[in-house]
C-alpha positions in Angstrom: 9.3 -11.3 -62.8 6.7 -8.9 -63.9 9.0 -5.9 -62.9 7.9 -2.7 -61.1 7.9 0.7 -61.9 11.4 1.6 -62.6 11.6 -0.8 -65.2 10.0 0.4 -68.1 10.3 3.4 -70.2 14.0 2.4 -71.6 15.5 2.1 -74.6 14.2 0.0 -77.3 17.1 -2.6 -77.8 16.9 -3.8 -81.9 14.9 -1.2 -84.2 12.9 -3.6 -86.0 10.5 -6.3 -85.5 11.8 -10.4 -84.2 12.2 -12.8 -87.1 9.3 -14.7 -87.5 6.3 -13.1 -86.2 3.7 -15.2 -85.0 0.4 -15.2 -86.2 -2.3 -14.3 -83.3 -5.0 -16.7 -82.4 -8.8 -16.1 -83.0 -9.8 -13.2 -81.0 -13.7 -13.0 -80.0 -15.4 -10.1 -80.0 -14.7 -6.5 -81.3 -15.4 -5.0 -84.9 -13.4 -6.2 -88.0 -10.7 -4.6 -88.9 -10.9 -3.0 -85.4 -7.7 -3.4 -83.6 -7.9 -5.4 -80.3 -5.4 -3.0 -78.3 -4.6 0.8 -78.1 -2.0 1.7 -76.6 -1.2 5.6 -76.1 1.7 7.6 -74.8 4.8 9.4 -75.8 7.8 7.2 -76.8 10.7 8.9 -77.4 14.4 8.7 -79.1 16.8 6.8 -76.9 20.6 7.2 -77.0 22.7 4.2 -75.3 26.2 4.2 -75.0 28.9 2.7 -76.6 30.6 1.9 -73.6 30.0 1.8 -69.8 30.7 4.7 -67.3 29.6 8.2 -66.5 27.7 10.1 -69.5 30.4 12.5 -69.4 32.7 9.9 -69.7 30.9 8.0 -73.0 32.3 9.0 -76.1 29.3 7.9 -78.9 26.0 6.4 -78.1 23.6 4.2 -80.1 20.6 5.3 -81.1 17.2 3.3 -80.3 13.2 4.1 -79.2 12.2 4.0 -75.9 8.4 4.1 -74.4 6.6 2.2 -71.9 3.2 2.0 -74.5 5.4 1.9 -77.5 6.8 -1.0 -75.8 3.6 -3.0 -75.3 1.9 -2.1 -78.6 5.5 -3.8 -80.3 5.5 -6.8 -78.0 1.5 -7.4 -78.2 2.2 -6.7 -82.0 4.9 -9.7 -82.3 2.3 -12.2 -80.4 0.4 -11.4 -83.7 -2.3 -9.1 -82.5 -3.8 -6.0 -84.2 -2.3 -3.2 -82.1 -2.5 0.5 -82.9 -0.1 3.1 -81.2 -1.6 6.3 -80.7 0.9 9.4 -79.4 2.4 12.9 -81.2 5.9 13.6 -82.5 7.6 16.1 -84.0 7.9 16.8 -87.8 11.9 16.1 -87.7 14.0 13.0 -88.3 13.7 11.4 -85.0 9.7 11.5 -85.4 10.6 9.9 -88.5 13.2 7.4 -87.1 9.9 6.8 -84.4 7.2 6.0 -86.2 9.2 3.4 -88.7 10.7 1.3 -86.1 7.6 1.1 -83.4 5.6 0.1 -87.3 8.4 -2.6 -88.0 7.3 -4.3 -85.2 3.5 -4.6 -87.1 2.0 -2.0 -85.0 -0.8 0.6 -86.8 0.7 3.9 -86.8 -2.2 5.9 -88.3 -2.9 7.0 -85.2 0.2 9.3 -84.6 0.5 13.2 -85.4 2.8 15.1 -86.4 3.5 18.4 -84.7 5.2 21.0 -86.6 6.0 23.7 -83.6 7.2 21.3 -80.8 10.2 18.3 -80.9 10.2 14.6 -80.7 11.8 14.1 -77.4 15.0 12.3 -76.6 16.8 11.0 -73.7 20.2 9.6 -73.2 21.2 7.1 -70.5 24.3 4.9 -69.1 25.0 1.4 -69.2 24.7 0.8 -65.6 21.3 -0.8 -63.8 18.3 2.3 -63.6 18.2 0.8 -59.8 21.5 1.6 -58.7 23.0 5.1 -57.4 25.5 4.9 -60.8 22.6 5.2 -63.2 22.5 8.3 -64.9 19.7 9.8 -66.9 18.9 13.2 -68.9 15.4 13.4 -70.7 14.7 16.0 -73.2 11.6 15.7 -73.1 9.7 18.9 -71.7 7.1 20.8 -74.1 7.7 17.7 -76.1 5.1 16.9 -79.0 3.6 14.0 -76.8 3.5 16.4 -74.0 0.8 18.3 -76.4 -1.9 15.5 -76.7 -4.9 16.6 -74.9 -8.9 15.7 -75.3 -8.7 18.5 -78.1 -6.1 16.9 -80.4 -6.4 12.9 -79.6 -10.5 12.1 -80.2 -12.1 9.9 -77.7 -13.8 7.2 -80.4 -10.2 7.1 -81.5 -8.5 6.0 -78.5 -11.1 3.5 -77.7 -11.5 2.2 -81.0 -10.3 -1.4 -80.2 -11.4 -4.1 -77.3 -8.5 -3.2 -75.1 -7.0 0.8 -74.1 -4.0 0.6 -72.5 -2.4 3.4 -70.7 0.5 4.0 -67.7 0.6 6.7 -65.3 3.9 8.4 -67.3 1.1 10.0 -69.9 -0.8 12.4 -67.1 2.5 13.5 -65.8 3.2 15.0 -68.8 1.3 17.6 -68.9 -2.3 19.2 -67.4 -3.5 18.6 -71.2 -1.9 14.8 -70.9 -3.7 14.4 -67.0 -7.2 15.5 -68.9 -6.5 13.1 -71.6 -6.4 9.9 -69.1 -8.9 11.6 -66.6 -11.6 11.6 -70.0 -10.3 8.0 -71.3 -10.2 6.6 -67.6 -14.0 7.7 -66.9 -16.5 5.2 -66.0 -19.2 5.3 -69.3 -21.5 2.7 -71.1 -19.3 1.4 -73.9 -15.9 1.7 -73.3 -13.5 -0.8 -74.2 -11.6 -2.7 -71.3 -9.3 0.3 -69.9 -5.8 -1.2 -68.4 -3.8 1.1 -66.4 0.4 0.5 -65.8 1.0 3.0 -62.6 4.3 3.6 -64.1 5.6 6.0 -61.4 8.0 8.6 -62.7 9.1 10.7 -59.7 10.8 13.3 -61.8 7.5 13.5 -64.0 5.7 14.7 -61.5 5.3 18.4 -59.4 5.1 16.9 -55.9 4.5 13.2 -54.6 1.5 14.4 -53.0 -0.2 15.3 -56.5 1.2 12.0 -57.8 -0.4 10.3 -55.3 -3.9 11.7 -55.7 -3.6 12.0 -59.4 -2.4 7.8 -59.6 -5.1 6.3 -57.3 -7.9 8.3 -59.3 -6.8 7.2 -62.7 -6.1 4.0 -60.9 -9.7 3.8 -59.4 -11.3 4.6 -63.0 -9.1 1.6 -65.1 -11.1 -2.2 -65.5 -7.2 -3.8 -65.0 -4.7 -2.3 -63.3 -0.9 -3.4 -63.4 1.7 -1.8 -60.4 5.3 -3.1 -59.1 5.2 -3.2 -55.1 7.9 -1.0 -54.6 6.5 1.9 -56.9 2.9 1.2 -54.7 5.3 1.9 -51.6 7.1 4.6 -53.1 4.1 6.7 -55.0 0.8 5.5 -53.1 2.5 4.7 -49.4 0.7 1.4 -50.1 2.8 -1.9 -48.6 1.8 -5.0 -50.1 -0.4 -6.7 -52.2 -3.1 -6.3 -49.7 -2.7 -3.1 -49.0 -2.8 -1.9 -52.3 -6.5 -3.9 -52.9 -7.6 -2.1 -50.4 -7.0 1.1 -51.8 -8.5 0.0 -55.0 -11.2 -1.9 -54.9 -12.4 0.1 -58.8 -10.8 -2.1 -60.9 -11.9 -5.6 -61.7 -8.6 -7.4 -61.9 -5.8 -5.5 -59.7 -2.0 -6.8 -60.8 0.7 -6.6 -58.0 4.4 -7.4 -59.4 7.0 -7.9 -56.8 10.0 -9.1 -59.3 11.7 -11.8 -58.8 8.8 -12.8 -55.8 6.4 -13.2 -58.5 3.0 -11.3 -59.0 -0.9 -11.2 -57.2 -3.8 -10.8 -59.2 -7.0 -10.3 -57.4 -9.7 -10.5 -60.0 -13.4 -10.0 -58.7 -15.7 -12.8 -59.6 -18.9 -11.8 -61.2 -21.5 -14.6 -59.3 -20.4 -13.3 -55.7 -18.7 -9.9 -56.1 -16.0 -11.8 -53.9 -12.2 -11.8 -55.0 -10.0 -14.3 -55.9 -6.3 -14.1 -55.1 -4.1 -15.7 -57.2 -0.1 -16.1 -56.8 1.9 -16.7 -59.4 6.3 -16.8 -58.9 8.2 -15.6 -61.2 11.0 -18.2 -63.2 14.5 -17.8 -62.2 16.7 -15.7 -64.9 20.0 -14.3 -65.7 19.2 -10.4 -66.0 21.5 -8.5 -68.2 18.8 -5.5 -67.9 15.9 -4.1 -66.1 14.6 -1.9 -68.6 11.3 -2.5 -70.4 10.1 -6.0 -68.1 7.7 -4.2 -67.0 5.9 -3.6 -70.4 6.3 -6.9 -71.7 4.7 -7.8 -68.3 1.5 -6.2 -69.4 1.9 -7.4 -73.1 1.9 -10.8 -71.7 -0.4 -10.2 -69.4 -2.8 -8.8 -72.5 -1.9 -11.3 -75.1 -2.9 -14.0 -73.1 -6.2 -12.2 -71.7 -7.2 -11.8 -75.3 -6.6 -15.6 -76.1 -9.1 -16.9 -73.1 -6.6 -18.0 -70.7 -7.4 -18.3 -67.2 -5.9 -15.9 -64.9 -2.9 -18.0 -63.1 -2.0 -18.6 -67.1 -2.1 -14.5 -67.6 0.0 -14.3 -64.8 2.4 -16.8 -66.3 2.6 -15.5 -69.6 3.2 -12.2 -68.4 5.9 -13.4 -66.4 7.6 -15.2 -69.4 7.5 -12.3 -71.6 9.2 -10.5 -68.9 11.7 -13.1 -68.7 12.6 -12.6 -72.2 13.4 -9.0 -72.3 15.1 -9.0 -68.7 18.0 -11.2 -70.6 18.2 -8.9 -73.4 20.4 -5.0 -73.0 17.3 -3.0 -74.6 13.6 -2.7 -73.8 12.5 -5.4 -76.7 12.8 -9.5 -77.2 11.2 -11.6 -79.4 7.9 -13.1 -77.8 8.2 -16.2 -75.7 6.1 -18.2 -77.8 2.3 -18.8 -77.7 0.2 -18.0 -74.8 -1.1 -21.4 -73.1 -2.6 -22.7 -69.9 -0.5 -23.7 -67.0 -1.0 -27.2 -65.5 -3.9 -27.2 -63.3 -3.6 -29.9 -60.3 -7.3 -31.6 -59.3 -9.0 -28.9 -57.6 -9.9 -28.8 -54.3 -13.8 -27.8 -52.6 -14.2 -23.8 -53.3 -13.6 -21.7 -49.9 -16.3 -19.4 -50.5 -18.8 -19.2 -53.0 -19.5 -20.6 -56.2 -17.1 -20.5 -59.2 -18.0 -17.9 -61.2 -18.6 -18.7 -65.1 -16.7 -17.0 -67.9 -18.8 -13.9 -69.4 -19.1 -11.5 -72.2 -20.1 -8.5 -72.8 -23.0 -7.0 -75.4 -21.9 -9.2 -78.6 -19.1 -10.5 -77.3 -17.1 -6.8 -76.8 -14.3 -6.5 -74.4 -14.4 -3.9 -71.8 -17.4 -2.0 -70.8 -15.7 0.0 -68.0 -18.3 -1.4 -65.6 -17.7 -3.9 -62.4 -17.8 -7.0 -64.7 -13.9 -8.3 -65.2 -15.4 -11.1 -67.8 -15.1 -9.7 -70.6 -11.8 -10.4 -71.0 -12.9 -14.3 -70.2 -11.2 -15.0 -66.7 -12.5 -18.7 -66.6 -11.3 -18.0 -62.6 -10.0 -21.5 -61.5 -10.8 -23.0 -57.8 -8.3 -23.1 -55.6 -5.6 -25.3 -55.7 -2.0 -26.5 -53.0 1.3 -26.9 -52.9 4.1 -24.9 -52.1 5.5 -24.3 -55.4 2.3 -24.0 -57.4 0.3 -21.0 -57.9 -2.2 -20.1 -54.9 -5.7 -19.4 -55.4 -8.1 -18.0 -52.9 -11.1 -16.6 -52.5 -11.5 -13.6 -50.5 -14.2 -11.3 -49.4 
């Protein structure tokens, strides 16, 4: 259910954050008062409309926030983390009408400028599904504020201020400034904090699909976790299935393949062996009213229960959950499905290959480190386990 690539960057449903917010667990690690994520990119002022049919057609529209990091820094916010959005917007009333909502939600907004020579950007959409040929879209978004942020104006100790940075491939197609940005934040150094990467393919983003392609799989090779729908793999990286897509990036620690309603693959390297394990988690059945933003809370899911300890088959199952929750919803936003928790395990069975790796941390406990070590986000990787309807875990070398 984790979505794919088409289905994030919407409109942000309800301006304001779900009734009662939870309160997040103890997080290890990290400075206090630190927040645990970042997330940075341009969100933007969405206008739905009142009614179905073509936008020439729609007499009024509704006005709401759309973003794919936006959306994750909200949802991760709700679970009760300390989140801090990071992105520019103009000095005009939908910058204003930005920044209030996304910090409704309990996100840190500190971290957004405000630029007085370019706009906020807007887009304005139709009722029907993004995936069929009736979906109609028009972004005003180019020479946008966001599309401004560069290594000059966005500092590096900044963005990677907390134990998690999360960005998606929509930032770099912004702009040459924007591709710098993620190039400098997605390069291997000592120190870094965790570095999750959403491909996020925008077609219309970018100049040509071959420089989408090489641009993607770079970033994509630099990130620790790295989150991608397998149709936007197919469409953006000519990669076909899970497998496929491993093989082309072997960088990352813990690799994230969504397939929608299928489910998702994780392949998370173990830190004894250097081997992978594969795990498979489906997705739960659910009456989808919209596409838009499942993606996101995919990753916040994913995140918020990565931050809490859980085992990876449980990531995979909270990500799925929060999914679930916005995919019944019109907008890009739900309330949270409740705390993060560990999915039965049945009795294991004999490892196939290698020992099980054990949980491990970072210098002091820190999450991240951009290195080859996925533990510091805790995987406590489970051995494998049957049945048909389970979740499958392998190991593979």
């Amino acid at each position: 259910m984790g979505g794919s690539g088409r289905e994030t960057d919407g409109p942000g449903g309800a301006v304001g954050p779900p009734p009662g917010r939870a309160v997040g667990g103890a997080v290890r690690g990290g400075t206090a008062g630190a927040p645990d994520v970042v997330c940075l990119g341009e969100s933007m002022v969405a206008f739905l409309p009142s009614r179905p049919g073509r936008l020439a057609d729609v007499p009024a529209f509704t006005r709401a926030v759309g973003g794919a990091e936006s959306n994750t820094a909200c949802a991760l916010a709700a679970a009760g983390h300390r989140v801090r959005w990071i992105s520019r917007v103009g000095a005009d009333g939908f910058g204003d009408h930005l920044v209030a909502a996304v910090a409704a939600y309990g996100v840190d907004v500190s971290g957004v400028r405000r630029d007085p020579h370019r706009p906020t950007g807007v887009y304005f959409r139709t009722a029907a599904d993004r995936a069929g040929a009736a979906h109609e879209v028009v972004y005003h978004r180019a020479g946008s504020a966001a599309s401004a942020m560069s290594p000059r104006n966005i500092p590096y100790e900044e963005a990677t201020a907390g134990r998690v940075l999360h960005l998606t491939g929509i930032t770099p197609a912004l702009s040459p400034g924007c591709r710098d940005l993620v190039a400098a934040l997605t390069a291997r150094r000592p120190g870094r904090p965790l570095v999750s990467f959403d491909l996020n393919h925008r077609p219309s983003l970018w100049p040509d699909p071959a420089t989408a392609r090489r641009v993607l799989l770079e970033l994509a090779r630099g990130a620790d976790l790295v989150f991608a729908g397998e149709d936007e793999a197919a469409d953006a990286l000519d990669l076909h299935g899970p497998d496929a897509v491993r093989e082309a990036l072997p960088e990352p620690a813990v690799l994230v393949v969504k397939a929608g309603a299928a489910g998702a693959t994780a392949f998370a390297r173990e830190a004894v062996t250097g081997h992978d394990v594969r795990v498979r988690v489906p997705a739960p059945r659910v009456e989808v009213v919209s596409y838009a933003g499942a993606g996101d809370a995919f990753a916040a899911g994913y995140l918020d229960a990565a931050l809490r300890g859980l085992p990876l088959a449980a990531r995979l199952a909270h990500g799925h959950r929060a999914a679930a929750a916005v995919l019944a919803v019109p907008g890009d936003l739900a309330p949270p499905p409740g705390p993060a928790a560990p999915v039965p395990v049945p009795a294991p069975a004999p490892p196939v290959a290698g020992p099980a790796a054990a949980p491990a941390t970072g210098p002091g406990g820190r999450v991240g480190g951009g290195g080859a070590d996925c533990g510091r986000l805790r995987p406590g990787l489970r051995r494998p386990q049957t049945g048909p309807d389970d979740d499958e875990e392998v190991r593979t070398r």
